[in-house]
PyMOL Python script that loads the backbone (N, CA, C, O; Angstrom):
from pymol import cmd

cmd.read_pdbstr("""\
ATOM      1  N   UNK A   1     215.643  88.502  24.981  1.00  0.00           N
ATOM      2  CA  UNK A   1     216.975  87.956  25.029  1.00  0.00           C
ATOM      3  C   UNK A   1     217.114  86.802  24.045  1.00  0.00           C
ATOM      4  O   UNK A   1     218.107  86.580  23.352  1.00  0.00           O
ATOM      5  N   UNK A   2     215.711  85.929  24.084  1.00  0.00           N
ATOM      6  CA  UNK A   2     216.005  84.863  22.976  1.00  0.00           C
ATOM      7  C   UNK A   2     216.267  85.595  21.294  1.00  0.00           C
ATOM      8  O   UNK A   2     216.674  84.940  20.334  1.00  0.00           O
ATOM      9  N   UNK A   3     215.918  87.093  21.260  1.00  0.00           N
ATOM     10  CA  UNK A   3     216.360  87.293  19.957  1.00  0.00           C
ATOM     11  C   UNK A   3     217.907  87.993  19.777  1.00  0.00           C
ATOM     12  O   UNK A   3     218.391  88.372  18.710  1.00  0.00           O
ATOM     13  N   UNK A   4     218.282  88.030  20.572  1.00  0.00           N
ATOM     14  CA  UNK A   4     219.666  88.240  20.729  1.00  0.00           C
ATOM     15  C   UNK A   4     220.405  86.854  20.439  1.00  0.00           C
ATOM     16  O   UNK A   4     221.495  86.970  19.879  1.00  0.00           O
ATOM     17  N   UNK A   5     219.974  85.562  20.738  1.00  0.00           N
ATOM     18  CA  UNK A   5     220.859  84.067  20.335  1.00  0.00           C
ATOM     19  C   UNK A   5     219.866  83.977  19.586  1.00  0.00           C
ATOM     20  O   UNK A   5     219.945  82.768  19.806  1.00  0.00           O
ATOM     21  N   UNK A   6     219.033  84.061  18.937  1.00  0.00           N
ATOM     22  CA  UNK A   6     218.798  83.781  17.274  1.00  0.00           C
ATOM     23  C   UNK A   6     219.614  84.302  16.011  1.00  0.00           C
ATOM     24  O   UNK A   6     220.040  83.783  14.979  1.00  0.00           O
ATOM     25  N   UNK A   7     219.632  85.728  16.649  1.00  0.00           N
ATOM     26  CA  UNK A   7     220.291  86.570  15.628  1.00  0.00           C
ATOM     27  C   UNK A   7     222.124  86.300  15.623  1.00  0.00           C
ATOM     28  O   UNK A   7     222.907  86.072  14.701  1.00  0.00           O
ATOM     29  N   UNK A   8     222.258  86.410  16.684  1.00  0.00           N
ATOM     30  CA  UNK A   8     223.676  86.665  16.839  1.00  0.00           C
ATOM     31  C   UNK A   8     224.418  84.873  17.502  1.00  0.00           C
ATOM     32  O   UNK A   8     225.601  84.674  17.228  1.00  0.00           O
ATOM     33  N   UNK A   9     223.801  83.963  18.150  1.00  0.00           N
ATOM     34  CA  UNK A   9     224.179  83.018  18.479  1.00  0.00           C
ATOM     35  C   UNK A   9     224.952  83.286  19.903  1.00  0.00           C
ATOM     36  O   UNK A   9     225.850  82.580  20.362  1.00  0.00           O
ATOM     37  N   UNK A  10     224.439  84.378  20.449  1.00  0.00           N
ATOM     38  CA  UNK A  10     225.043  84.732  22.039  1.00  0.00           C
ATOM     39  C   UNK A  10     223.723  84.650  23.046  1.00  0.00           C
ATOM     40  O   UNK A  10     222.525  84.808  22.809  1.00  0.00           O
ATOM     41  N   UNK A  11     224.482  84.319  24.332  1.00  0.00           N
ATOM     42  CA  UNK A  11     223.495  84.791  25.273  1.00  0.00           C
ATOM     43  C   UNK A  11     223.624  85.851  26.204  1.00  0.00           C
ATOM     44  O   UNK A  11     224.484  86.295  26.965  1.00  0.00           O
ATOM     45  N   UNK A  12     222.717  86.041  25.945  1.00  0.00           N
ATOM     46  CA  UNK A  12     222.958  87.815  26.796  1.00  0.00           C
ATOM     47  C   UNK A  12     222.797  87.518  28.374  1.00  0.00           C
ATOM     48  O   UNK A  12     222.528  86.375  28.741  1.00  0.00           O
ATOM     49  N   UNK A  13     222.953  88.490  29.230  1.00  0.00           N
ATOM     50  CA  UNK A  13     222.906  88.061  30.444  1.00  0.00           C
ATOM     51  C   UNK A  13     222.026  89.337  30.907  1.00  0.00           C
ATOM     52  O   UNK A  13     222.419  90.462  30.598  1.00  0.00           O
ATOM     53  N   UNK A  14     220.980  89.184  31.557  1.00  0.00           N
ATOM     54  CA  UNK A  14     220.665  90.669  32.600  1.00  0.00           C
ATOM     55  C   UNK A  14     220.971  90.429  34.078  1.00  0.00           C
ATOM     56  O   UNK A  14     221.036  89.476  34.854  1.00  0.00           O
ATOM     57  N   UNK A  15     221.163  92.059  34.096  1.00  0.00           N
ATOM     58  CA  UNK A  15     221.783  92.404  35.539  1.00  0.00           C
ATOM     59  C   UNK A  15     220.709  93.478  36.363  1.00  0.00           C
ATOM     60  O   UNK A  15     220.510  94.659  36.077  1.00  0.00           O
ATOM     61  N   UNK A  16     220.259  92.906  37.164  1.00  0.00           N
ATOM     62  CA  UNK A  16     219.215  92.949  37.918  1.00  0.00           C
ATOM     63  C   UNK A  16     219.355  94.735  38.394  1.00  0.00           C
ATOM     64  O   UNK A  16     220.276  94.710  39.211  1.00  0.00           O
ATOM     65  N   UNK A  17     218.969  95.947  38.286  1.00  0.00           N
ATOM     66  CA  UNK A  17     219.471  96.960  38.327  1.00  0.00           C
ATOM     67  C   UNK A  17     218.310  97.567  39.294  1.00  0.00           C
ATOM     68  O   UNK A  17     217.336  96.920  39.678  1.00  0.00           O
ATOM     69  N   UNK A  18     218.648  99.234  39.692  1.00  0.00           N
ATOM     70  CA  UNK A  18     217.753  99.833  40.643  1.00  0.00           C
ATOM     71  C   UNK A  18     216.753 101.012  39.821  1.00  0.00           C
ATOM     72  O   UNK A  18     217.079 101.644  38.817  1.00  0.00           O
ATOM     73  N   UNK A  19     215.663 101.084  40.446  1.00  0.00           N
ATOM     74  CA  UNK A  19     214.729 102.741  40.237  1.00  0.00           C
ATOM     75  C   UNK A  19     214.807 102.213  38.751  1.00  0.00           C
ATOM     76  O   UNK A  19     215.412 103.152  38.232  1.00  0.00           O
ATOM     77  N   UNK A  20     214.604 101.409  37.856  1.00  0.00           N
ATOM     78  CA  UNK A  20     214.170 100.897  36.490  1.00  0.00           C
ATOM     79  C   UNK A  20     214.705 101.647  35.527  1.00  0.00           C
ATOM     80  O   UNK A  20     214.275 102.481  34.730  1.00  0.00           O
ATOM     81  N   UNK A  21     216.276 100.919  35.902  1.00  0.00           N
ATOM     82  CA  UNK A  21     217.024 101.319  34.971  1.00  0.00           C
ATOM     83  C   UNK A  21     217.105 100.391  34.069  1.00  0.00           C
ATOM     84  O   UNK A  21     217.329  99.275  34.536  1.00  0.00           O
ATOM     85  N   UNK A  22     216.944 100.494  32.287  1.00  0.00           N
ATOM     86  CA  UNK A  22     217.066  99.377  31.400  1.00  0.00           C
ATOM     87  C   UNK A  22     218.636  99.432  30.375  1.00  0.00           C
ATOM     88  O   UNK A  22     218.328  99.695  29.213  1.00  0.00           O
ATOM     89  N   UNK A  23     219.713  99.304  30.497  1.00  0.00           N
ATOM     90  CA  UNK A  23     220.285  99.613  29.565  1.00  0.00           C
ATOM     91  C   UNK A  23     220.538  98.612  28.825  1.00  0.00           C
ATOM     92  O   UNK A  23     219.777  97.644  28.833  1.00  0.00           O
ATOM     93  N   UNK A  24     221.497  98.642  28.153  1.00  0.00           N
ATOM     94  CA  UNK A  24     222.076  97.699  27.082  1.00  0.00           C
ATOM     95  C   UNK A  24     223.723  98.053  26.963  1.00  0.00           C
ATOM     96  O   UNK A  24     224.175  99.197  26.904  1.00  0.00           O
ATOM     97  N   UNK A  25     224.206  97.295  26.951  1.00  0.00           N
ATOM     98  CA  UNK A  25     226.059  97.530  27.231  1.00  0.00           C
ATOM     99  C   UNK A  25     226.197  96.315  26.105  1.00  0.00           C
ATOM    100  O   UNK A  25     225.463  95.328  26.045  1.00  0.00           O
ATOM    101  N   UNK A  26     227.195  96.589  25.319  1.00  0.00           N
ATOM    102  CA  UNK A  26     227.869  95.602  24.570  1.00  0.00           C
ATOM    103  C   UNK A  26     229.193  95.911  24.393  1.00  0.00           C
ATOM    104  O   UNK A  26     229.589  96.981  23.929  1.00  0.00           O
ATOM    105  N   UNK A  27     229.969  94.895  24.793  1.00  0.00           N
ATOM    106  CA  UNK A  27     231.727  95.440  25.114  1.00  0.00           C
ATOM    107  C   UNK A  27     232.266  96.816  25.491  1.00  0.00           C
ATOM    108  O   UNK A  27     232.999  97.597  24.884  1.00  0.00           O
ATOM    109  N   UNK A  28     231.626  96.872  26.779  1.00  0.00           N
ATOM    110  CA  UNK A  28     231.357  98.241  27.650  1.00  0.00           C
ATOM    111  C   UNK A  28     230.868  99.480  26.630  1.00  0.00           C
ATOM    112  O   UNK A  28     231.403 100.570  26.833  1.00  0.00           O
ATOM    113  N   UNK A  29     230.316  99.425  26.021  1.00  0.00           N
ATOM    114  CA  UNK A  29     229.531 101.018  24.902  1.00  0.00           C
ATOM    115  C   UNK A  29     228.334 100.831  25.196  1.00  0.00           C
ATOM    116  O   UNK A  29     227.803  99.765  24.883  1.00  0.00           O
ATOM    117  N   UNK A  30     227.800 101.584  25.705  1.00  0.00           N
ATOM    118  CA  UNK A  30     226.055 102.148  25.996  1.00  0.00           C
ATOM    119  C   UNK A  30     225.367 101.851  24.743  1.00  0.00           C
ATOM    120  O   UNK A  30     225.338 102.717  23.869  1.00  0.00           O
ATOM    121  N   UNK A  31     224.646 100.379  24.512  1.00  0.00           N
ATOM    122  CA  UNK A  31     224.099 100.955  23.093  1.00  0.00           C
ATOM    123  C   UNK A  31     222.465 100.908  23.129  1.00  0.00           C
ATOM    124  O   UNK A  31     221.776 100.807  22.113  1.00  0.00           O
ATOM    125  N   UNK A  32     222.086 100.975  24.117  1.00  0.00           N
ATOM    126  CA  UNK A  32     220.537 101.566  24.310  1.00  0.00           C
ATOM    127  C   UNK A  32     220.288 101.893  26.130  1.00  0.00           C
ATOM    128  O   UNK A  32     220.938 101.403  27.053  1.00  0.00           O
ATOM    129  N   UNK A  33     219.360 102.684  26.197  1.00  0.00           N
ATOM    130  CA  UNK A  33     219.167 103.258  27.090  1.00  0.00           C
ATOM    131  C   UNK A  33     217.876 104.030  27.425  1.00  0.00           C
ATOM    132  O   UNK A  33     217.658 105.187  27.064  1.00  0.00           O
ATOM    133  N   UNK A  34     217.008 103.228  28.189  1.00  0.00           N
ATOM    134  CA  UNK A  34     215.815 103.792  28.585  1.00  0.00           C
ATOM    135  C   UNK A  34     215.889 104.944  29.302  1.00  0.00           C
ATOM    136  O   UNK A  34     214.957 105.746  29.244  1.00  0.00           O
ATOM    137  N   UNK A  35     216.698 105.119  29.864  1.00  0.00           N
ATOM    138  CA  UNK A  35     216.652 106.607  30.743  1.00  0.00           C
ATOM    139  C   UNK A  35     216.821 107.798  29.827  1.00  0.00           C
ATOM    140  O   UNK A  35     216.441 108.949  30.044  1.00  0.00           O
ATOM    141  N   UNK A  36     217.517 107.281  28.664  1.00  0.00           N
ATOM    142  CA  UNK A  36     218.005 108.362  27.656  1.00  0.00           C
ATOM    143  C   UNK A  36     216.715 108.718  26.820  1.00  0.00           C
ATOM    144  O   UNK A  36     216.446 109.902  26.615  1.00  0.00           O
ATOM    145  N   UNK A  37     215.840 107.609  26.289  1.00  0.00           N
ATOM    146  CA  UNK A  37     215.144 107.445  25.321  1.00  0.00           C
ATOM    147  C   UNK A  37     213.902 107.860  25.590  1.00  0.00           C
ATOM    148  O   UNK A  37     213.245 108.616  24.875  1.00  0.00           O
ATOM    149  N   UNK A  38     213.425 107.187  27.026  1.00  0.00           N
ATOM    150  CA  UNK A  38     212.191 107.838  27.848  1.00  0.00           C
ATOM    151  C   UNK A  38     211.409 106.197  27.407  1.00  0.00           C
ATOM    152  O   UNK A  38     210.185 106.201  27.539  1.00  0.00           O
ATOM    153  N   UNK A  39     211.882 105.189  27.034  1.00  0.00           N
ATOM    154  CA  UNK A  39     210.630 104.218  26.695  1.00  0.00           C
ATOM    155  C   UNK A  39     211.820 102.531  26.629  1.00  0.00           C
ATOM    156  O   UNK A  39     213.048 102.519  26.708  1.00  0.00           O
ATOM    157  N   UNK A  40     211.015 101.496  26.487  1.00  0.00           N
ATOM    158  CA  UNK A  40     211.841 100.444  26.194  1.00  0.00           C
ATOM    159  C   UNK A  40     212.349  99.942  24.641  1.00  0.00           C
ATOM    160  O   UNK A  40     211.683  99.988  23.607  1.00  0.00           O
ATOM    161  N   UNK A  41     212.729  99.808  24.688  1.00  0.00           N
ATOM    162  CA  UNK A  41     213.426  99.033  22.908  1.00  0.00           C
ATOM    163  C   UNK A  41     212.448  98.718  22.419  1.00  0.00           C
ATOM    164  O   UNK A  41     211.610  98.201  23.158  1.00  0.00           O
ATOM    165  N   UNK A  42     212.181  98.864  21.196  1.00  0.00           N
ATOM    166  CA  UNK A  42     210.840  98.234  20.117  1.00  0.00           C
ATOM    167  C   UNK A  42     211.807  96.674  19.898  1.00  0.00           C
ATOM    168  O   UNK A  42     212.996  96.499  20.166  1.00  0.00           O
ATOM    169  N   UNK A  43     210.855  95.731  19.351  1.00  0.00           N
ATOM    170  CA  UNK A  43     211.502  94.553  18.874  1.00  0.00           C
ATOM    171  C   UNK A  43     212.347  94.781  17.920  1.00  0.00           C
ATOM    172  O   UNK A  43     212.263  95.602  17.006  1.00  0.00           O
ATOM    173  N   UNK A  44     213.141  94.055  18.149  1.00  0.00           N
ATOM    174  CA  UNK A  44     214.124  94.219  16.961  1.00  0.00           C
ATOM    175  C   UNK A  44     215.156  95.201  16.945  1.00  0.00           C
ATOM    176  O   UNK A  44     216.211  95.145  16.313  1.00  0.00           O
ATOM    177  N   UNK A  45     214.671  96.296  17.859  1.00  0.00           N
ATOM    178  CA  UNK A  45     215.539  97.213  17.657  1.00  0.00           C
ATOM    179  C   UNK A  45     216.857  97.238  18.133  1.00  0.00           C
ATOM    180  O   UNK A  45     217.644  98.097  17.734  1.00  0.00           O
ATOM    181  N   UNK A  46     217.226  96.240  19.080  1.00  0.00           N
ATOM    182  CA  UNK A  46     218.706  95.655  19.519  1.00  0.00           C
ATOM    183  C   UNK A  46     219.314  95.374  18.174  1.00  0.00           C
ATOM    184  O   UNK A  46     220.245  95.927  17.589  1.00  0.00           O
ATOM    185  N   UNK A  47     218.578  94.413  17.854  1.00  0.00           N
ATOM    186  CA  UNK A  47     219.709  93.696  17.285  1.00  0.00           C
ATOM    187  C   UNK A  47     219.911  94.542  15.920  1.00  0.00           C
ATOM    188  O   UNK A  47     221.043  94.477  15.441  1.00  0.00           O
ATOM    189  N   UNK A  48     219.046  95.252  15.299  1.00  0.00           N
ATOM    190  CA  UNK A  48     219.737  96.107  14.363  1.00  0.00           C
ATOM    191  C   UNK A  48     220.595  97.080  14.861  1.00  0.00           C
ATOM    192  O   UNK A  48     221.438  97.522  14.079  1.00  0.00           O
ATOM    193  N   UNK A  49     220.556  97.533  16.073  1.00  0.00           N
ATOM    194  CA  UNK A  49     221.681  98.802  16.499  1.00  0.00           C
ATOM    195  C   UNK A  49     222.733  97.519  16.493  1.00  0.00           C
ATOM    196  O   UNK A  49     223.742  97.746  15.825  1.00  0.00           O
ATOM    197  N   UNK A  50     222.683  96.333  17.060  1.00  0.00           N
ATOM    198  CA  UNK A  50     224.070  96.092  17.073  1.00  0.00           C
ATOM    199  C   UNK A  50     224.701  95.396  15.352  1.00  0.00           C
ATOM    200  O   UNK A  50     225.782  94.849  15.135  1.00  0.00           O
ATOM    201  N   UNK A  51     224.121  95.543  14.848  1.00  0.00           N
ATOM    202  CA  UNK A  51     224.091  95.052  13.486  1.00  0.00           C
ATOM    203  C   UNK A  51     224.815  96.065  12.806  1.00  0.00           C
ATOM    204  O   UNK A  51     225.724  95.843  12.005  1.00  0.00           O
ATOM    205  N   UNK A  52     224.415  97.127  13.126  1.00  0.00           N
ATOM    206  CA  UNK A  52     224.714  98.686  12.447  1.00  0.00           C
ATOM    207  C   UNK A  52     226.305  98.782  13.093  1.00  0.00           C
ATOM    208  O   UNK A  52     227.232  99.178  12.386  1.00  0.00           O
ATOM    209  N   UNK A  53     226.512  98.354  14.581  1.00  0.00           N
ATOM    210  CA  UNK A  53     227.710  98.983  15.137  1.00  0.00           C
ATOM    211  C   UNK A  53     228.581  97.524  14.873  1.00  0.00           C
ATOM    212  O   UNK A  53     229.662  97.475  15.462  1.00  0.00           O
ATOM    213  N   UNK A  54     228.174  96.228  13.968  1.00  0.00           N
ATOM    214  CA  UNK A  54     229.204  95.508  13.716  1.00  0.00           C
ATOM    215  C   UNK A  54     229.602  96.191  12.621  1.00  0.00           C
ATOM    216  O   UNK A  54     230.797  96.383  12.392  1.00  0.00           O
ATOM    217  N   UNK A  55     228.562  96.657  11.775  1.00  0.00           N
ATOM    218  CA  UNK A  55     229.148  97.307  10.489  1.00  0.00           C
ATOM    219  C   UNK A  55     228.442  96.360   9.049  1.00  0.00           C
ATOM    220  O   UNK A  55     228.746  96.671   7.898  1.00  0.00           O
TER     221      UNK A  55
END
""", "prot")
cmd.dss("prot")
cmd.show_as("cartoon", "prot")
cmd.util.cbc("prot")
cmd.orient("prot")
């Protein structure tokens, strides 16, 4: 999460979820998803998907 307010100057918030669910929501759009993916986010890899979907 601290590389989410390095990169971007936000703080992210987690929401405590069930059966280990990991997602990622940014202005309600799914933009990662362990259930989908089968594994957790590599470093870094947030903040370039959201990098990619600022454009």
């Amino acid at each position: 999460m601290a590389e989410l307010q390095d990169a971007f100057g936000v703080e992210a918030i987690l929401h405590k979820g069930d059966d280990g669910i990991y997602d990622v929501v940014v202005d309600g759009e799914l933009l990662f998803s362990k259930h989908e993916v089968g594994r957790f986010p590599d470093e870094g890899e947030i903040v370039e998907r959201l990098k990619a979907k600022r454009g």
